[in-house]
PDB file of N, CA, C and O in Angstrom:
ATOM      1  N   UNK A   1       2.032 216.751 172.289  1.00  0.00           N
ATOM      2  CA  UNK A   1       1.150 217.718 172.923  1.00  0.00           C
ATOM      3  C   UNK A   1       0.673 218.736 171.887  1.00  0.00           C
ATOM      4  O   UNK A   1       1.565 219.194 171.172  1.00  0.00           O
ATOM      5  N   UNK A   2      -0.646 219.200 171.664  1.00  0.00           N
ATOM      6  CA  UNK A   2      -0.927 219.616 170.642  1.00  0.00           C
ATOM      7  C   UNK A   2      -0.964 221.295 171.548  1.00  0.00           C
ATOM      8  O   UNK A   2      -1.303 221.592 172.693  1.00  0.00           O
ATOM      9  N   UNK A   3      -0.438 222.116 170.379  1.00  0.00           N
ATOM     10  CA  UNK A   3       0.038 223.381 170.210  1.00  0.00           C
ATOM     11  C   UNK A   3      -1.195 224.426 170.740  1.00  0.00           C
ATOM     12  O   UNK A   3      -2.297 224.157 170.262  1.00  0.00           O
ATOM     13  N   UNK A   4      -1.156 225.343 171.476  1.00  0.00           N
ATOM     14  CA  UNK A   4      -2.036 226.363 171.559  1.00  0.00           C
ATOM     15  C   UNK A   4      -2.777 226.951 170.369  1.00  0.00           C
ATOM     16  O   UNK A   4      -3.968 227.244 170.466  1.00  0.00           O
ATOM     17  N   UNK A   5      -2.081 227.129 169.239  1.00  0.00           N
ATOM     18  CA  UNK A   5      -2.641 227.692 168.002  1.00  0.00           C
ATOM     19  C   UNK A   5      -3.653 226.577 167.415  1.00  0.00           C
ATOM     20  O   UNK A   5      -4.769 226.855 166.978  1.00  0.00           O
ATOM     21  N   UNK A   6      -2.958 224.924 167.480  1.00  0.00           N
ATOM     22  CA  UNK A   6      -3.778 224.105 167.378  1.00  0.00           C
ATOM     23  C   UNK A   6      -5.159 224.020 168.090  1.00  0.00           C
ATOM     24  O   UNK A   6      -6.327 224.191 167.741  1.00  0.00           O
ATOM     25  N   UNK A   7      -4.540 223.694 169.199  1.00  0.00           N
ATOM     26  CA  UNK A   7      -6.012 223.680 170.032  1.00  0.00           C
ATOM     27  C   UNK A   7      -7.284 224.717 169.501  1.00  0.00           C
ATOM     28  O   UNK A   7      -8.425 224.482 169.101  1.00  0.00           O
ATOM     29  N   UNK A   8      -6.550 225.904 169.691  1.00  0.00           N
ATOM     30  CA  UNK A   8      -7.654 227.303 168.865  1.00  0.00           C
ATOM     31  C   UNK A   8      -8.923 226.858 167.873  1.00  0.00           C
ATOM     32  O   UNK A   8     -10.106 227.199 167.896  1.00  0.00           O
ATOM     33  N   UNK A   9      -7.970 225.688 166.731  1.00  0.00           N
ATOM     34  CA  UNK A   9      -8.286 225.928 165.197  1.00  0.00           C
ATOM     35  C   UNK A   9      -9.426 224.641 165.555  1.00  0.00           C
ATOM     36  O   UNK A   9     -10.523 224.517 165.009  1.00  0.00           O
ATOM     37  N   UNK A  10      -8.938 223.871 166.457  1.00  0.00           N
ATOM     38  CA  UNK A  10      -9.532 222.413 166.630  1.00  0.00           C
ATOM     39  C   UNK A  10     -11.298 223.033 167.042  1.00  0.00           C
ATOM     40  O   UNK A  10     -12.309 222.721 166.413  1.00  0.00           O
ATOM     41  N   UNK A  11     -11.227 224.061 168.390  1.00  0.00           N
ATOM     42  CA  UNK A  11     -12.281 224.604 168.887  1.00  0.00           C
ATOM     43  C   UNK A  11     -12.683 225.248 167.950  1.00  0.00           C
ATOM     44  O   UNK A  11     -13.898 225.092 167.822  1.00  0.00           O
ATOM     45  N   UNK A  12     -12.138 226.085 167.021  1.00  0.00           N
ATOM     46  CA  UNK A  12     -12.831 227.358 165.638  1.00  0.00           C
ATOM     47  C   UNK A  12     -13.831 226.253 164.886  1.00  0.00           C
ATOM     48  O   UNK A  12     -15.023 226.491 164.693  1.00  0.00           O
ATOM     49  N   UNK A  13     -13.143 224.949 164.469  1.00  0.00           N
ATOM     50  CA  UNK A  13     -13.424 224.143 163.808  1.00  0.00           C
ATOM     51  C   UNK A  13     -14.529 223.587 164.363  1.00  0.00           C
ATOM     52  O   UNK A  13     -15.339 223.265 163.494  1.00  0.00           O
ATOM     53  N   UNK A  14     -15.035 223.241 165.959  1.00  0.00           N
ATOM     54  CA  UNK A  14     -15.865 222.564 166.338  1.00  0.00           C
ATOM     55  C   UNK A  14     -17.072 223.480 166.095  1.00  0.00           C
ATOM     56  O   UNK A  14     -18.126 223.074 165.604  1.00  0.00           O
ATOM     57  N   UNK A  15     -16.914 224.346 166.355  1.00  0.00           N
ATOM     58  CA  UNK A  15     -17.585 225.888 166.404  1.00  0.00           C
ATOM     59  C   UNK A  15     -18.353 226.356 165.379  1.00  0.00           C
ATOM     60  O   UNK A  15     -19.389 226.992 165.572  1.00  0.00           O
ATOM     61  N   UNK A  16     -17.671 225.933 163.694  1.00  0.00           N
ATOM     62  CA  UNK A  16     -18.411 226.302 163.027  1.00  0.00           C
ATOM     63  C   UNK A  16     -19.231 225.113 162.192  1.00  0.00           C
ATOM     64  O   UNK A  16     -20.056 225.261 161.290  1.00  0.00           O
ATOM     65  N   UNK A  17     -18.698 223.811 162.830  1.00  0.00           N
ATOM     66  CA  UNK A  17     -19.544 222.375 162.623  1.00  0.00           C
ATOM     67  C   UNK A  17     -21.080 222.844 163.214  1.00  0.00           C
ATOM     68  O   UNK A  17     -22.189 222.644 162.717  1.00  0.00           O
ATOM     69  N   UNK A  18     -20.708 223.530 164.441  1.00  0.00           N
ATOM     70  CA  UNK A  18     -22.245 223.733 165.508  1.00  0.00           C
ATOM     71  C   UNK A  18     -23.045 224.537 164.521  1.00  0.00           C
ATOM     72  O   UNK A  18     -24.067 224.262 163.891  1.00  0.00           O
ATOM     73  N   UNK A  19     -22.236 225.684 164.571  1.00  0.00           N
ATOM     74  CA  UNK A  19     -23.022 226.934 163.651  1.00  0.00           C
ATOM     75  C   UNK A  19     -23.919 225.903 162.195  1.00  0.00           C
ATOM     76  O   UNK A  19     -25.146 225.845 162.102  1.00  0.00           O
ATOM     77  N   UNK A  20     -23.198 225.386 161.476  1.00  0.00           N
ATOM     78  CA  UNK A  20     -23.913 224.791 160.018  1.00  0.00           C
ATOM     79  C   UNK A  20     -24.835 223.655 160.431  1.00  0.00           C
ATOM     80  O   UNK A  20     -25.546 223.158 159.558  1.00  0.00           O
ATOM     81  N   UNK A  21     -24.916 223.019 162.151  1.00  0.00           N
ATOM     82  CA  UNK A  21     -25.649 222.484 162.112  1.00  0.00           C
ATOM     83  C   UNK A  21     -27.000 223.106 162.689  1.00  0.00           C
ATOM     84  O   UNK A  21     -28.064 222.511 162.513  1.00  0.00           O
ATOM     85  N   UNK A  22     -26.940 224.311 163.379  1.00  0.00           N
ATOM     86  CA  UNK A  22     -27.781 225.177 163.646  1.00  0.00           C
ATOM     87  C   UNK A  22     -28.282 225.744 162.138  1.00  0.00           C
ATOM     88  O   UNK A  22     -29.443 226.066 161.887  1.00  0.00           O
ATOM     89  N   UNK A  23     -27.751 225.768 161.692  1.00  0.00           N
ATOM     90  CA  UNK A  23     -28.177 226.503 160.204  1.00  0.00           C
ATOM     91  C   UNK A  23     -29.453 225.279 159.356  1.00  0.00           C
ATOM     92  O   UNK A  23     -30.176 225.683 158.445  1.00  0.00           O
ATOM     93  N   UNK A  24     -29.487 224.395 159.669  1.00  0.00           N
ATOM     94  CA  UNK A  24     -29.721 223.226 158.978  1.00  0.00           C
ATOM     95  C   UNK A  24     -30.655 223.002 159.490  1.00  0.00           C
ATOM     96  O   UNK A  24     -31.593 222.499 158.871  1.00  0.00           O
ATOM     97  N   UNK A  25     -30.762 223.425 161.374  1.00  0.00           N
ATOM     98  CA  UNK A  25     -32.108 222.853 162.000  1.00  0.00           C
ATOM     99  C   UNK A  25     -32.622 223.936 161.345  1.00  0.00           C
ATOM    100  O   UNK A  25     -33.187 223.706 160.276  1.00  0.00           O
ATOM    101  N   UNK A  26     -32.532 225.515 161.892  1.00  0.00           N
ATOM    102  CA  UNK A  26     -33.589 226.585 161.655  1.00  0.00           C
ATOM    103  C   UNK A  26     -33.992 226.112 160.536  1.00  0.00           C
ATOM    104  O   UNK A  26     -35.140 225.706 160.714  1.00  0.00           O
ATOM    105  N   UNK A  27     -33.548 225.884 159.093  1.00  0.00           N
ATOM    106  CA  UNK A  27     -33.995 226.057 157.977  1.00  0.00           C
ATOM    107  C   UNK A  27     -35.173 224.999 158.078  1.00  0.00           C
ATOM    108  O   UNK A  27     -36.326 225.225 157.709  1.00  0.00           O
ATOM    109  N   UNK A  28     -34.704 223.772 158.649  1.00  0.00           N
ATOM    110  CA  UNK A  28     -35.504 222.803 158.810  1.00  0.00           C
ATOM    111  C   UNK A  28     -36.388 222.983 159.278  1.00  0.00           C
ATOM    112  O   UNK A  28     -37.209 222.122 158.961  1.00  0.00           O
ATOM    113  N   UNK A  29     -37.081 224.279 160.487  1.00  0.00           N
ATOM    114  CA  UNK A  29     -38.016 224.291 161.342  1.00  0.00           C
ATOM    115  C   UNK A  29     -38.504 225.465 160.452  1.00  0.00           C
ATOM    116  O   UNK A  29     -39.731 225.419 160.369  1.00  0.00           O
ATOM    117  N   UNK A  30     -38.124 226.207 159.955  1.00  0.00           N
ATOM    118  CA  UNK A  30     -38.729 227.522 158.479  1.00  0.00           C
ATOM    119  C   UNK A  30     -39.583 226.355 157.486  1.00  0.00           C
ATOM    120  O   UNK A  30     -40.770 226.632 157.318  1.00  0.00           O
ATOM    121  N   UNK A  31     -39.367 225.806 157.198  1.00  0.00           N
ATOM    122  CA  UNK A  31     -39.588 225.196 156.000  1.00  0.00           C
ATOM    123  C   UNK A  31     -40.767 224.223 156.604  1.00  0.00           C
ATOM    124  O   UNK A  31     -41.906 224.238 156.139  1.00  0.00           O
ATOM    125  N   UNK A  32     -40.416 223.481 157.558  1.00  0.00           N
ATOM    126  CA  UNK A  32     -41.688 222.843 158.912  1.00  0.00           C
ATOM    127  C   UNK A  32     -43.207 224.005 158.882  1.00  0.00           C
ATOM    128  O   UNK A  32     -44.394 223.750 158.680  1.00  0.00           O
ATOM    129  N   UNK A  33     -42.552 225.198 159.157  1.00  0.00           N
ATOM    130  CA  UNK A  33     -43.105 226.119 159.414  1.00  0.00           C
ATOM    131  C   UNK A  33     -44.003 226.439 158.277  1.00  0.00           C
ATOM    132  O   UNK A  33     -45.190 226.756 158.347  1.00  0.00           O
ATOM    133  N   UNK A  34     -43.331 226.320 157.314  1.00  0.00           N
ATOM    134  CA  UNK A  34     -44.314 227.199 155.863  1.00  0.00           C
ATOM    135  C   UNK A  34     -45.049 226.166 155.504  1.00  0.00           C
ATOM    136  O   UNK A  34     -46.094 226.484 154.937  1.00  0.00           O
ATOM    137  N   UNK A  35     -44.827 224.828 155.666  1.00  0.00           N
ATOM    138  CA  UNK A  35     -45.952 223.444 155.305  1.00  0.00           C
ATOM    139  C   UNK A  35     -47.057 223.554 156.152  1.00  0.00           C
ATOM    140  O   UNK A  35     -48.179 223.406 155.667  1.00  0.00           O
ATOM    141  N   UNK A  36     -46.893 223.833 157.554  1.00  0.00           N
ATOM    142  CA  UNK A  36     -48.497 223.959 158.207  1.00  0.00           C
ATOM    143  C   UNK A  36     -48.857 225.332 158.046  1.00  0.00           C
ATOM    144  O   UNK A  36     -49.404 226.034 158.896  1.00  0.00           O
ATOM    145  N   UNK A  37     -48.433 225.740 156.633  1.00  0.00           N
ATOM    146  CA  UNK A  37     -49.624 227.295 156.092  1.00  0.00           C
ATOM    147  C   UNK A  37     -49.889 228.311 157.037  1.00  0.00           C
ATOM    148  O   UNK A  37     -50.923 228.969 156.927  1.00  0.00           O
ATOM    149  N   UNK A  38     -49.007 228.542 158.041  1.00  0.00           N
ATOM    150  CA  UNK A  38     -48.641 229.512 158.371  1.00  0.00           C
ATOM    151  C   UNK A  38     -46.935 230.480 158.680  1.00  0.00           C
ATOM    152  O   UNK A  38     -45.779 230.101 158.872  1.00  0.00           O
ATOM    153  N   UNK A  39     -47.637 231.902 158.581  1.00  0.00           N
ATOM    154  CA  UNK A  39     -46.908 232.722 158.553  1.00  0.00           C
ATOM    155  C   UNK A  39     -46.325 233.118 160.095  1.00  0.00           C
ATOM    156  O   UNK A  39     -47.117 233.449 160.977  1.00  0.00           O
ATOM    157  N   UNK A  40     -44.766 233.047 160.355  1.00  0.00           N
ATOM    158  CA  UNK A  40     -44.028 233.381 161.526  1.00  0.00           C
ATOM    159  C   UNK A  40     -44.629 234.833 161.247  1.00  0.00           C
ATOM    160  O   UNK A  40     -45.002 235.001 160.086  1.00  0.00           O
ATOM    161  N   UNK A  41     -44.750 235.663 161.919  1.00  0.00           N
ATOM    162  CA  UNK A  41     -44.842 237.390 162.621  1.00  0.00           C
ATOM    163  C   UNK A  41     -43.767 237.358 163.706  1.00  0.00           C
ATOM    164  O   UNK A  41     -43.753 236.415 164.497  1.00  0.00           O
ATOM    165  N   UNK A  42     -42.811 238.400 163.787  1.00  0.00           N
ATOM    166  CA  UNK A  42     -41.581 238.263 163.956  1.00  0.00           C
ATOM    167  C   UNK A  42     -41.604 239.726 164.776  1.00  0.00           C
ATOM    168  O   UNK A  42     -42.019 240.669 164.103  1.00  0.00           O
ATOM    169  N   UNK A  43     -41.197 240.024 166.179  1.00  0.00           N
ATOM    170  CA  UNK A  43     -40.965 241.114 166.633  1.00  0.00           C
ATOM    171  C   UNK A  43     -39.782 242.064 166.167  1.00  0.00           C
ATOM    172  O   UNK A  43     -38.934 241.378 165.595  1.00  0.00           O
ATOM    173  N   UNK A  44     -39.461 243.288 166.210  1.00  0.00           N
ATOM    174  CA  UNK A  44     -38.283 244.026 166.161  1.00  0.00           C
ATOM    175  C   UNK A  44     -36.902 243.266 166.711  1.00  0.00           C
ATOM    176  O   UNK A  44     -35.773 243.437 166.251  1.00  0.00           O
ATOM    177  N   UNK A  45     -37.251 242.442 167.738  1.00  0.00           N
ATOM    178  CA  UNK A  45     -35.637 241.788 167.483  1.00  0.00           C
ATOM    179  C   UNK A  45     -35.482 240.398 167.398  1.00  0.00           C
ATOM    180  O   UNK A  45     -34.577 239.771 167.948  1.00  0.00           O
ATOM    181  N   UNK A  46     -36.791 239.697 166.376  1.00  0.00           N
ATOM    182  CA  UNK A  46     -36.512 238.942 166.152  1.00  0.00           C
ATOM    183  C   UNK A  46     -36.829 237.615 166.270  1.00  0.00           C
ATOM    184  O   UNK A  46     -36.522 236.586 165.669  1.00  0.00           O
ATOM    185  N   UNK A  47     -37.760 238.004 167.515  1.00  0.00           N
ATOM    186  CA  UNK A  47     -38.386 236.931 168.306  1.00  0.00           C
ATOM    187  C   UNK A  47     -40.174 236.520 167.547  1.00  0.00           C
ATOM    188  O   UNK A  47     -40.968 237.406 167.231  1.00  0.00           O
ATOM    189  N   UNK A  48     -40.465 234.961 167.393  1.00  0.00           N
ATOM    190  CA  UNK A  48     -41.566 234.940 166.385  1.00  0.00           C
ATOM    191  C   UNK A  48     -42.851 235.766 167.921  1.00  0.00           C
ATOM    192  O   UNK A  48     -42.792 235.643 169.145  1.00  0.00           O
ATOM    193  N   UNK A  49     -43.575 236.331 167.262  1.00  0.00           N
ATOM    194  CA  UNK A  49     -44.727 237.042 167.949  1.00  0.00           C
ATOM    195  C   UNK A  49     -46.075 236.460 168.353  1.00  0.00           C
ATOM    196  O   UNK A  49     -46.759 236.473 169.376  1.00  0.00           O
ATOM    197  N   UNK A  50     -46.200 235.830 166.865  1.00  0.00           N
ATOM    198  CA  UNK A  50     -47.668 234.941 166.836  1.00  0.00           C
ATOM    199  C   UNK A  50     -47.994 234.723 165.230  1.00  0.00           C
ATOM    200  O   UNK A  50     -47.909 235.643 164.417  1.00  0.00           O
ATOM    201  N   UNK A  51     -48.326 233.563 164.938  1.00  0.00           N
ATOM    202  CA  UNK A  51     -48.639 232.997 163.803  1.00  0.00           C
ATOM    203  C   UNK A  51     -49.705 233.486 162.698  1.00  0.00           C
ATOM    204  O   UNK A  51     -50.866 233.279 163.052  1.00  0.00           O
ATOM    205  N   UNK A  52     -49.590 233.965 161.696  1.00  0.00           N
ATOM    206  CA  UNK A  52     -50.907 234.362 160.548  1.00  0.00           C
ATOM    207  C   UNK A  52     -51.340 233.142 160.135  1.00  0.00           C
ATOM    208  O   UNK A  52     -50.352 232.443 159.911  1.00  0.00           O
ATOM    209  N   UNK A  53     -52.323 232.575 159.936  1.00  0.00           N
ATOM    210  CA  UNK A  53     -52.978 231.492 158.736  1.00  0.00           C
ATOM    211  C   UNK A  53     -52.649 232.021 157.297  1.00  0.00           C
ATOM    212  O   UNK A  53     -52.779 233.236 157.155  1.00  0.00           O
ATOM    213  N   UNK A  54     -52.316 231.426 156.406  1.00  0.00           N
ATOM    214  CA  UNK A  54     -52.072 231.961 155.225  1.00  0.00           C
ATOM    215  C   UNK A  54     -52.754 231.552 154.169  1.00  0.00           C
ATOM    216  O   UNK A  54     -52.638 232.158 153.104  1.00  0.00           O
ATOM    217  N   UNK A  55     -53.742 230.239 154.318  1.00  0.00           N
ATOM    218  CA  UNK A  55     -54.760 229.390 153.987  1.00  0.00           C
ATOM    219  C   UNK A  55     -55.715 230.493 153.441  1.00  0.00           C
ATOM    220  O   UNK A  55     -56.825 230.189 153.004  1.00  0.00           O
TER     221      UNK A  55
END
């Protein structure tokens, strides 16, 4: 039977698999983003606003 502390590390562990694969899409959709020559515009918290042409 695997240990409470285990279990923890197993979930910490799944947790930060998610996180680096979230890390990997955004970058992937930034980088998507800067090939069709435009610029994200980005509100105060973060949220994209509306696109510049950069062309």
């Amino acid at each position: 039977m695997e240990s409470s502390i285990d279990f923890i590390a197993h979930k910490i562990a799944e947790c930060i698999e998610k996180i680096e694969d979230y890390k990997r899409e955004i970058s992937r959709l930034r980088q998507t983003i800067r090939d069709l020559s435009y610029q994200a515009v980005e509100t105060d918290e973060g949220e994209i606003a509306h696109f510049n042409d950069i062309d």
